[in-house]
C-alpha positions in Angstrom: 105.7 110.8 96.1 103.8 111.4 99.5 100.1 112.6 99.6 98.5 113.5 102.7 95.0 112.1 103.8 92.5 113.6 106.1 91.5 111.0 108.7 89.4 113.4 111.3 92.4 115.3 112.7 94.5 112.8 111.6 96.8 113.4 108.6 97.5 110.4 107.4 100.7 109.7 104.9 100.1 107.8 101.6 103.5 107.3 99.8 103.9 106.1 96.4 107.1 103.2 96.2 106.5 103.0 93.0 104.5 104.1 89.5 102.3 101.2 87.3 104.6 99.7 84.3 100.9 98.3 83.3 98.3 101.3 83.0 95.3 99.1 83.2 96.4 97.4 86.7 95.4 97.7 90.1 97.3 98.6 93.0 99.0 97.5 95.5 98.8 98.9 99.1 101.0 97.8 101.6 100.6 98.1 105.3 103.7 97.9 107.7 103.9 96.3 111.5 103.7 97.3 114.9 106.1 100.3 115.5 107.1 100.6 111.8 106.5 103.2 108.9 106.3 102.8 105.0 110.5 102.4 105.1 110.1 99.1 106.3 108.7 96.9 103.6 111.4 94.5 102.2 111.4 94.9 98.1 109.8 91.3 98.0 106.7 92.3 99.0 105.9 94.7 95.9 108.8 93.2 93.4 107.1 92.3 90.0 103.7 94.2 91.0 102.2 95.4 87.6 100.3 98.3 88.9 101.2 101.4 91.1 102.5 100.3 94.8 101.5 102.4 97.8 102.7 101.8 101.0 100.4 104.2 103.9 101.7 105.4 107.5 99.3 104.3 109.9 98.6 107.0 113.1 101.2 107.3 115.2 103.4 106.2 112.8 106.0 107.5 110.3 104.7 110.8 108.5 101.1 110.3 110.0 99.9 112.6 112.6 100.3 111.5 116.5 97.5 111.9 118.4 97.1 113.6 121.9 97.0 110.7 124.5 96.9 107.7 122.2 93.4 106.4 122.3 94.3 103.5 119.6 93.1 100.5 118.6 92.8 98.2 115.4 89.8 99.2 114.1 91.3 102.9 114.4 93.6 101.8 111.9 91.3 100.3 110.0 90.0 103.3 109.1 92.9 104.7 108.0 93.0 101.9 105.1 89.7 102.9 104.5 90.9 106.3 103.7 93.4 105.0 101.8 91.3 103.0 99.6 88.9 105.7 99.2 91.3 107.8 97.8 93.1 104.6 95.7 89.6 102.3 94.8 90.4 98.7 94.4 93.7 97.6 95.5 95.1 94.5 96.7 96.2 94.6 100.5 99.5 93.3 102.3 100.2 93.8 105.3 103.4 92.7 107.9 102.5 91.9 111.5 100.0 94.4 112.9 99.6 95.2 109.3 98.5 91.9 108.5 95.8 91.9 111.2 94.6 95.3 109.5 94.0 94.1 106.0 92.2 91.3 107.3 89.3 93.6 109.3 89.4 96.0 106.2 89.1 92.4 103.8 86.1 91.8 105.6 84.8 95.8 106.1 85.4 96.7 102.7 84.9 93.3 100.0 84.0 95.6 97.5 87.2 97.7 97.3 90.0 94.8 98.7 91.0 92.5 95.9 92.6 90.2 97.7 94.5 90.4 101.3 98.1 89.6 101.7 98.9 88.2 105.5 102.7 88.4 106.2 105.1 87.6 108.9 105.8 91.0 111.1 106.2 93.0 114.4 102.7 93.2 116.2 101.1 90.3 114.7 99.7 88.1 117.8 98.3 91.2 120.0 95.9 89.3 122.8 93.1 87.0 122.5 92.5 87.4 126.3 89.3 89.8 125.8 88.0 89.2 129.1 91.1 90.2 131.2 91.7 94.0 132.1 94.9 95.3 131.1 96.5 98.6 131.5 99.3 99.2 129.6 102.5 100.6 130.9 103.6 104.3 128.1 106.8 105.1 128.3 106.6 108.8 127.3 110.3 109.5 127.2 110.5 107.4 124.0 111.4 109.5 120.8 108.1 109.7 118.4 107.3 108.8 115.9 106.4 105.4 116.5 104.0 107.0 119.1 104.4 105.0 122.3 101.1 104.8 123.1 100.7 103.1 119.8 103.1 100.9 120.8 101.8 99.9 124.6 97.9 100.0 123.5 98.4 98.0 120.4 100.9 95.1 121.4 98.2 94.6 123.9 94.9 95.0 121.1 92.3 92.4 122.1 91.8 89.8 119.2 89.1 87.3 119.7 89.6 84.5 117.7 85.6 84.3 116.4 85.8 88.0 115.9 88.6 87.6 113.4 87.3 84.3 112.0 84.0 86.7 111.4 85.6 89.1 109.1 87.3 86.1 107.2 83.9 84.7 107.3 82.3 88.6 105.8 85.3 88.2 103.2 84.7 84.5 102.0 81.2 86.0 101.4 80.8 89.1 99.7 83.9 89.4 97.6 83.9 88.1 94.3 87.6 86.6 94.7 87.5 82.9 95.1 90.3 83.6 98.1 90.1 86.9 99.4 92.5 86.0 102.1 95.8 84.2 101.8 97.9 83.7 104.7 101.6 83.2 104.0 103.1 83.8 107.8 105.2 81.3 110.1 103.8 83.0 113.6 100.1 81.6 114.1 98.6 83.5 116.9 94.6 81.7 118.0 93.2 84.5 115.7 94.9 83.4 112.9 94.6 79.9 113.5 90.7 80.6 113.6 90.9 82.4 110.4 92.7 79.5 108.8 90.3 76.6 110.1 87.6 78.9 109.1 88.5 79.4 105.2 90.0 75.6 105.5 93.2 77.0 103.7 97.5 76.6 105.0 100.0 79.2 105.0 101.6 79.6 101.2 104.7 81.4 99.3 103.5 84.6 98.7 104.3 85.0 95.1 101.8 82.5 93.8 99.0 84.8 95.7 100.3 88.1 94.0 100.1 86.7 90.7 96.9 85.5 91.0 95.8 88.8 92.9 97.6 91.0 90.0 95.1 89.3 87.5 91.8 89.9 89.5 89.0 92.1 88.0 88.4 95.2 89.7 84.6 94.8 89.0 82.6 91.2 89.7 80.9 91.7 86.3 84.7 91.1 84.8 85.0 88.0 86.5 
């Protein structure tokens, strides 16, 4: 099942993999790499999940709108998870790659409606941490769309300071009431992630150990 979102112009795709087999439980919201859609998420990533399993199109990407003359960055994308989650309430996030950038910013933006962020392996996951240097990216409009590939040249490309990630983490690790907001369970450790992980003083794990523990959190801090 596919819902549509409005995100400004942009009409953003929200597709459900799969219905809750426990009524009570949360879902799950999966966001996909660099270049990708909602087809791309391996079964592992939402096998055994107890609540409903959502997987969203980011702009530019699979059934999403494309806009005119790209214009994107990550925090674009950000809030299209935030218009996800407005529509779903709490849910846990994972995301692949670019994804996994994604649900780290929205861990950090919204603590109050992420329980618990999944970091995985995936296309798009190192972007730049060169801030400072001027870059103009090369579009290749003869490319077939969707992916857009404006999405594709402006976002391989997305600054990422390492202490501006490590300051989400750190907004995370504050105001949610998860004892580990973020786990990280990647083999690629671009400087941002690194940051992240010397911030919250945690290693890269198995992810299943993390969805268990992230399937059992309270939607509410008062059912802690």
């Amino acid at each position: 099942m596919t819902e549509f979102l409005a995100h400004g112009r942009i009409r953003l795709a929200l597709h459900q993999l799969r219905p809750a087999t426990q009524p009570d439980a949360h879902p799950l919201l999966l966001l996909h790499g660099l270049g990708e859609s909602h087809a791309a998420h391996p079964a592992f990533t939402h096998e055994g999940w107890p609540g409903a399993v959502h997987a969203l199109d980011f702009t530019g990407h699979g059934q999403s709108s494309i806009p005119a003359g790209g214009g994107y960055s990550c925090e674009v994308l950000m809030g299209d998870v935030d218009i996800a989650l407005a529509h779903l309430g709490p849910a846990t996030v994972c995301g692949r790659g670019l994804g996994a950038y994604i649900a780290l910013l929205i861990a950090g933006g919204r603590p109050e409606l992420v329980l618990g962020a999944l970091l995985l392996d995936g296309p798009g996951m190192a972007g730049t941490c060169s801030a400072s240097t001027p870059y103009i990216p090369l579009v290749d409009t003869t490319q077939p769309a969707p992916p857009d590939p404006f999405a594709i040249a402006e976002l391989a490309t997305d600054a990422r300071p390492p202490e501006y990630a490590s300051h989400f983490a750190h907004l995370a690790s504050q105001r949610s009431h998860l004892p580990h907001p973020i786990t990280v369970c990647t083999r690629e450790q671009p400087p941002w992630l690194r940051a992240v992980m010397d911030l919250l003083g945690c290693q890269p794990i198995a992810p299943q150990g993390a969805w268990r523990a992230y399937a059992a959190a309270p939607r509410h801090p008062s059912h802690a």
